[in-house]
C-alpha positions as CSV (number, residue, x, y, z in Angstrom):
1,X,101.2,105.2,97.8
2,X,103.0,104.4,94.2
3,X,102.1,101.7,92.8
4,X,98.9,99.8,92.6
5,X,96.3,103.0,92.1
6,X,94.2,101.9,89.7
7,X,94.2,98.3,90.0
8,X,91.2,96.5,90.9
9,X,91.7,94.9,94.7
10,X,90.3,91.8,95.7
11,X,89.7,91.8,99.5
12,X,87.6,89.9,101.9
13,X,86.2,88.5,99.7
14,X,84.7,92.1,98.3
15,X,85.8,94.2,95.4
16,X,87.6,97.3,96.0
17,X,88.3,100.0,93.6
18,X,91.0,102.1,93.6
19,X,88.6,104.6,91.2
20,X,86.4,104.2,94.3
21,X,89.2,105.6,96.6
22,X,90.2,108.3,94.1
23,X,86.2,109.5,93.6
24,X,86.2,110.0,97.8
25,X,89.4,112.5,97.9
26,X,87.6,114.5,94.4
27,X,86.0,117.0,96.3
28,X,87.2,120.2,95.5
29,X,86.0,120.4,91.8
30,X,84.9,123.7,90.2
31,X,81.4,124.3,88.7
32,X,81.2,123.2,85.3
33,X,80.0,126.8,83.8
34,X,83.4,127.7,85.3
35,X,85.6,125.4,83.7
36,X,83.8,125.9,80.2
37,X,84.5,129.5,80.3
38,X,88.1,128.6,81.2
39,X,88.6,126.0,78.5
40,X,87.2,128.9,76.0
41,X,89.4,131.8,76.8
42,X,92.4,129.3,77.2
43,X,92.3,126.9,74.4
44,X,89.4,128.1,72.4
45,X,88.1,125.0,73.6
46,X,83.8,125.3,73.3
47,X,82.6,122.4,75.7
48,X,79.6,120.7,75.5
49,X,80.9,117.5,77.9
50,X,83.1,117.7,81.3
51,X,83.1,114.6,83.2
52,X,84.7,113.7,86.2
53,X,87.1,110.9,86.1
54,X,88.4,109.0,89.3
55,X,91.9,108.8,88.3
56,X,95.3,109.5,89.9
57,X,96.4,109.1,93.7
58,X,96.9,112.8,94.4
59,X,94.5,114.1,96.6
60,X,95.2,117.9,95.4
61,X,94.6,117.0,92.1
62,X,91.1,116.4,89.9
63,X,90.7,114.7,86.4
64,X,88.3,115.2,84.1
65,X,87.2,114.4,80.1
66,X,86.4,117.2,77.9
67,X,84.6,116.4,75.2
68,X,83.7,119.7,72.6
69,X,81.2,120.7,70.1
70,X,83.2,118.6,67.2
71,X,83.3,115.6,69.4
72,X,87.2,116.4,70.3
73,X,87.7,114.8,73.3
74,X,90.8,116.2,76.0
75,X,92.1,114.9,79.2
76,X,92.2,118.0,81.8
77,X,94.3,118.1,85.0
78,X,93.5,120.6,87.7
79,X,96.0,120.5,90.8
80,X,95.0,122.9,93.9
81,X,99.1,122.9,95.0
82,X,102.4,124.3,92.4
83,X,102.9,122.1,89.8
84,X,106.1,119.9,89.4
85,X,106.6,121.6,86.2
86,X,109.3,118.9,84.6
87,X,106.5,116.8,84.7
88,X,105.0,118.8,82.5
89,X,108.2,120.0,79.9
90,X,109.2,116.3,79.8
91,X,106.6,114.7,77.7
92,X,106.2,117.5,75.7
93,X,110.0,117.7,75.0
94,X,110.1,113.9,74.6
95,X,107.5,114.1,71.7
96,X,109.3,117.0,70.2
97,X,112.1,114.6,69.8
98,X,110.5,112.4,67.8
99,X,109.7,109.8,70.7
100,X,105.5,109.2,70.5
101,X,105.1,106.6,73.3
102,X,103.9,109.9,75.6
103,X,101.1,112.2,75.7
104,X,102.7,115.6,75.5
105,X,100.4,118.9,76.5
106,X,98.6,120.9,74.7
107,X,99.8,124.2,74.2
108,X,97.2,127.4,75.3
109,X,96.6,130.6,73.6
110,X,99.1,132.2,75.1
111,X,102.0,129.6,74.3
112,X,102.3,128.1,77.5
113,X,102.4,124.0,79.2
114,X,100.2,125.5,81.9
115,X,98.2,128.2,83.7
116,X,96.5,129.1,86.6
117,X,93.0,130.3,87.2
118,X,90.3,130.0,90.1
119,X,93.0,128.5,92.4
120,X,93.8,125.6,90.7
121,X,97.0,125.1,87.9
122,X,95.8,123.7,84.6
123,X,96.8,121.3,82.1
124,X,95.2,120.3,78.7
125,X,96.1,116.9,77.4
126,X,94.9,115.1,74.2
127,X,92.5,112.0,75.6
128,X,93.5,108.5,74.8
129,X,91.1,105.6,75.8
130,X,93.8,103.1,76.9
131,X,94.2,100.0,79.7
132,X,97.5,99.2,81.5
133,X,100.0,97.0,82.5
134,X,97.6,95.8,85.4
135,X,94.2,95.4,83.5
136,X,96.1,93.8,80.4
137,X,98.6,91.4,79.2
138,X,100.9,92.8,76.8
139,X,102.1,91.4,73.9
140,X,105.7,90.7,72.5
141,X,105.6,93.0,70.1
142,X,104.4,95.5,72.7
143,X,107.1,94.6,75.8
144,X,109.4,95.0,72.3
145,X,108.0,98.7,72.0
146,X,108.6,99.6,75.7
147,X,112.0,98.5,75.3
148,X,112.5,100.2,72.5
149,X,110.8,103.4,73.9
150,X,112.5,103.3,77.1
151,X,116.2,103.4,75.3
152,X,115.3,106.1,73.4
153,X,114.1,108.1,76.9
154,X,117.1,107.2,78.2
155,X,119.4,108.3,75.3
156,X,117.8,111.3,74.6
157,X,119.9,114.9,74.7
158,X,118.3,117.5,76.9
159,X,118.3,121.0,76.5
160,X,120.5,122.7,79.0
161,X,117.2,124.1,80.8
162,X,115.8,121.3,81.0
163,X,118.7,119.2,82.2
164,X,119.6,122.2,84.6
165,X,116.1,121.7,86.2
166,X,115.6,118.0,86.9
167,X,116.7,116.7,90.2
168,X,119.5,114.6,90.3
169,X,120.1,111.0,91.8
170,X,121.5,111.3,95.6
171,X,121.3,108.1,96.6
172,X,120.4,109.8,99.9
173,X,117.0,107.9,101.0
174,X,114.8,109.7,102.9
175,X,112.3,107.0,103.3
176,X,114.9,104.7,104.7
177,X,115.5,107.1,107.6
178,X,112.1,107.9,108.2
179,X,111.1,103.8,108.2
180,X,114.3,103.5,110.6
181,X,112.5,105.8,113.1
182,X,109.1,104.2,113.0
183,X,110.9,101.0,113.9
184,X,112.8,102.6,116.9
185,X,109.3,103.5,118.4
186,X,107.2,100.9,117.3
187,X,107.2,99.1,120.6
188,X,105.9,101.7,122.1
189,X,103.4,102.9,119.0
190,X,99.7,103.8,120.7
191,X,97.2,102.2,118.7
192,X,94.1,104.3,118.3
193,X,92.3,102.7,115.2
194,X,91.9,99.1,113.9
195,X,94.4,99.9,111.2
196,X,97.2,101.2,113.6
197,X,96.9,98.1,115.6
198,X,97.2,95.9,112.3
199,X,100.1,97.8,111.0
200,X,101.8,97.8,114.4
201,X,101.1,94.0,114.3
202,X,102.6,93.3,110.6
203,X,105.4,95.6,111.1
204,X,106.4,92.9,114.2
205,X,105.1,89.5,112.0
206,X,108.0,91.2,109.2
207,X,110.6,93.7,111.1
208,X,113.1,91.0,109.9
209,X,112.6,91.7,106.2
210,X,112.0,95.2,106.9
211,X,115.3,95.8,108.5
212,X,117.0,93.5,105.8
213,X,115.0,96.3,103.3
214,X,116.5,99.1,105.8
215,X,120.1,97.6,105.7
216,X,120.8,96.8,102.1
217,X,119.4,100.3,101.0
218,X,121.9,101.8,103.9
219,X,125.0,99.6,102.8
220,X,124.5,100.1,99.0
221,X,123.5,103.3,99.4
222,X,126.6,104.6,101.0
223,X,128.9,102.0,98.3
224,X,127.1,103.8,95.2
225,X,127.5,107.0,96.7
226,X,131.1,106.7,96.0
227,X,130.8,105.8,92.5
228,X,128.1,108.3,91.8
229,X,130.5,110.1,89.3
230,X,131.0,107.0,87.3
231,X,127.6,106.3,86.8
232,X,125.7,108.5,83.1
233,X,122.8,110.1,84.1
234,X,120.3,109.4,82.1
235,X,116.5,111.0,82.3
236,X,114.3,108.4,84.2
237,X,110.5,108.2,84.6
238,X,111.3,106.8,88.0
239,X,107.6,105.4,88.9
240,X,107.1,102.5,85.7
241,X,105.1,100.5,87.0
242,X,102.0,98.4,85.5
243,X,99.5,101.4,86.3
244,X,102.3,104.0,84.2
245,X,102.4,101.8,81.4
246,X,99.3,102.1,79.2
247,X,98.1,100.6,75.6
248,X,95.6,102.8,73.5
249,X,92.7,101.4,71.4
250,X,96.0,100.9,68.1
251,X,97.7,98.8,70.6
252,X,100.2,101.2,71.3
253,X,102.5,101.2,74.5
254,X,102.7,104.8,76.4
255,X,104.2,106.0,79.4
256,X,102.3,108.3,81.2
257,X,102.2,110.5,84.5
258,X,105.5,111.7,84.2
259,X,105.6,113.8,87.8
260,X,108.6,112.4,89.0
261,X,111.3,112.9,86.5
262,X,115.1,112.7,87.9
263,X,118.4,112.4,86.1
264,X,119.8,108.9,87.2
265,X,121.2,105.5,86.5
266,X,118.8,103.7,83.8
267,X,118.6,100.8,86.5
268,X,116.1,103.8,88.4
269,X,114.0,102.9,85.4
270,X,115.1,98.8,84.9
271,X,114.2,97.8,88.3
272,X,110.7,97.8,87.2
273,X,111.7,95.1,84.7
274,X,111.1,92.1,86.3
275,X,111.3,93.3,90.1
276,X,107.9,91.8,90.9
277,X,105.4,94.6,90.5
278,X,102.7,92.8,89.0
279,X,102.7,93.2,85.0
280,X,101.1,90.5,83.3
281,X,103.4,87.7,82.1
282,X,106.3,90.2,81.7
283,X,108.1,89.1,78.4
284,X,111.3,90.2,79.9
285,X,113.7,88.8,76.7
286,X,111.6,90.8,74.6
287,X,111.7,94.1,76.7
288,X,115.6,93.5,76.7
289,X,115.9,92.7,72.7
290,X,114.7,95.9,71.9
291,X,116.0,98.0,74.3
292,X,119.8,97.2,74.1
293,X,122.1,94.7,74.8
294,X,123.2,95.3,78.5
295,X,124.8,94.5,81.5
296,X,122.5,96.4,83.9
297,X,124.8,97.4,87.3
298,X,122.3,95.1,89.6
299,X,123.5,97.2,92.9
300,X,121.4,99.6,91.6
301,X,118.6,97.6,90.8
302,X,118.9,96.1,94.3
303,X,118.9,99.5,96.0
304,X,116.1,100.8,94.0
305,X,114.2,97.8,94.7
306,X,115.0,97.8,98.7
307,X,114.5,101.8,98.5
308,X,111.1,101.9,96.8
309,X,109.8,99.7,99.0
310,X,110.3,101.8,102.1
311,X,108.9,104.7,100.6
312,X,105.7,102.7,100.6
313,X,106.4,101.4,103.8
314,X,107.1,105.5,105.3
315,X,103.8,106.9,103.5
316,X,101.8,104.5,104.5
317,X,103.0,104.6,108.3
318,X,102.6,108.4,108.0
319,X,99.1,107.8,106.7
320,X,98.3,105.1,109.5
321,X,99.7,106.6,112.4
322,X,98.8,110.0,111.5
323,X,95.4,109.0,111.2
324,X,94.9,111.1,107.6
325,X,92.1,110.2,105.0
326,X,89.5,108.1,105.5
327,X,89.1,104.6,107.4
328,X,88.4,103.0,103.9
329,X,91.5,104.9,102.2
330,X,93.7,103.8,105.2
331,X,92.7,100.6,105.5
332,X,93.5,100.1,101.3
333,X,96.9,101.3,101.6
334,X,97.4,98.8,104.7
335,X,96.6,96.3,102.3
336,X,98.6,97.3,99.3
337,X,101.4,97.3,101.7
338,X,100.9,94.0,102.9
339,X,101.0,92.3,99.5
340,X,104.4,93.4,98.6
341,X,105.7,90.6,101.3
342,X,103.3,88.1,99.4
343,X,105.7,85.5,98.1
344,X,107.3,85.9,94.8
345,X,106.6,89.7,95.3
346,X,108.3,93.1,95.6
347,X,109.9,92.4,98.5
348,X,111.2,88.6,98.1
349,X,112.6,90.1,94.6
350,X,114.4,92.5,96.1
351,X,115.7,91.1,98.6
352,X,116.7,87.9,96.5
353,X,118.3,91.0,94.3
354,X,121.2,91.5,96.5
């Protein structure tokens, strides 16, 4: 579930870690002795620290901290499935370009963003101790330098590869059509766990909003859609939110986890701004200052807003009904469902959008 991954959850009464969520699905690690010998051939890299780290929401993937024999510390990715490999070539094409709010690979022996050894795909990043946009409040200054970072993302010229690559804005929702059949046969849903029968219950207590979530993204989908040729493409992150955004130990903003890159209307980016996801006093003036004087299309925003919420509506349903993970993994993506209809939230916003 996007989002919330790394956010600490207040539940019951009890703390819940999302780290604590992320440790249980780290399973599949390699021995340490292997991964030094990796590092060395690769990067030259002579390890005298490798530390698990429970980061991240995918369960193929494991993080870790390298720290070498000079005290040079890295951030190492290992993912058991293929690699989106945009995600990788866009932060390192980004910081090519002059633009230093992302953490671009490091480049192997052999010249490459990536390899792949002992079943996994591996990626070497520089390590940067940092807190995001849920853990801290940013400043002025720094909603100034997201603005300003952002606009230079979105202005940036591609190389013809690269721009060939990327996937391009549909406005084709999967999500939406996957939420519309889990509404079709929800009256007849079998409950089989506690946390079927509480989703089954909250989907009733909200199908109103939910269907207002399912229409809008339908109605504007299908309008846009017919204007898609009038809209620039721009390249978009397309998951900002607080857990994305990060400031280092110099108080510098950085986007990270670039895995979903997708040419699209800036407003795939925008919505974030002020659509209810849970930054800290968002200083939206400032973000705005910096980045540009603009009249954002706010159809978009409202479809992205209505859209991305049924994509966490769909996972999580697939999760629940399908009975994957653990009980304790199910039952935290029930709950960071549930707070996006918390007033003032994801969903009021976007709904109060269109």
């Amino acid at each position: 579930m996007k989002g919330f991954w790394k956010e600490d959850i207040a539940k019951n009464g009890k703390l819940i870690t999302n780290e604590r969520l992320r440790f249980v699905r780290n399973n599949h690690a390699l021995k340490k002795d292997q991964m030094s010998y990796v590092l060395e051939i690769h990067f030259g890299i002579n390890s005298k620290i490798i530390e698990s780290l429970p980061l991240g929401n995918d369960p193929s993937a494991s993080i870790y901290r390298i720290v070498d024999h000079l005290n040079q510390r890295y951030f190492l990715k290992l993912n058991k499935n293929d690699v989106t490999k945009q995600g990788i070539q866009v932060p390192f094409y980004l910081y090519s370009k002059g633009i230093d709010a992302v953490i671009p690979p490091i480049v192997n022996k052999k010249g490459g963003l990536w390899f792949s050894e002992n079943g996994f795909t591996w990626v070497l990043y520089p390590f940067v101790q940092s807190c995001n946009g849920y853990e801290v409040e940013f400043s002025s200054f720094q909603w100034r330098s997201f603005g300003e970072s952002l606009s230079k993302i979105h202005a940036v010229s591609l190389s013809e590869d690269l721009f060939q690559s990327l996937p391009k804005e549909s406005f084709k929702s999967i999500s939406c059509e996957r939420v519309k059949e889990y509404d079709f046969k929800m009256k007849n849903t079998s409950c089989n766990d506690t946390e079927s029968a509480k989703l089954v219950d909250f989907w009733k207590e909200k199908r109103n909003e939910i269907q207002q979530l399912i229409q809008n993204t339908d109605q504007i989908g299908r309008k846009v859609r017919t204007k898609t040729e009038t809209f620039d493409l721009v390249l978009c992150h397309a998951d900002l939110h607080p857990g994305n955004t990060v400031i280092d130990e110099e108080g510098n903003l950085i986007i990270v986890d670039w895995d979903s890159p997708i040419l699209a209307p800036k407003e795939r980016d925008l919505m974030f701004i002020g659509g209810g996801h849970r930054f800290k006093k968002p200083d939206i003036n400032a973000f705005y200052n910096a980045y540009g004087k603009l009249e954002p299309y706010f159809e978009l925003i409202s479809y992205y807003r209505n859209e991305r919420i049924l994509a966490d509506i769909a996972v999580t349903a697939d999760e629940i009904f399908g009975n994957k993970g653990t009980k304790e993994e199910r039952e935290i993506l029930l709950y960071l469902l549930m707070r996006q209809f918390e007033l003032n939230k994801e969903v009021d916003v976007a709904l109060a959008v269109h």
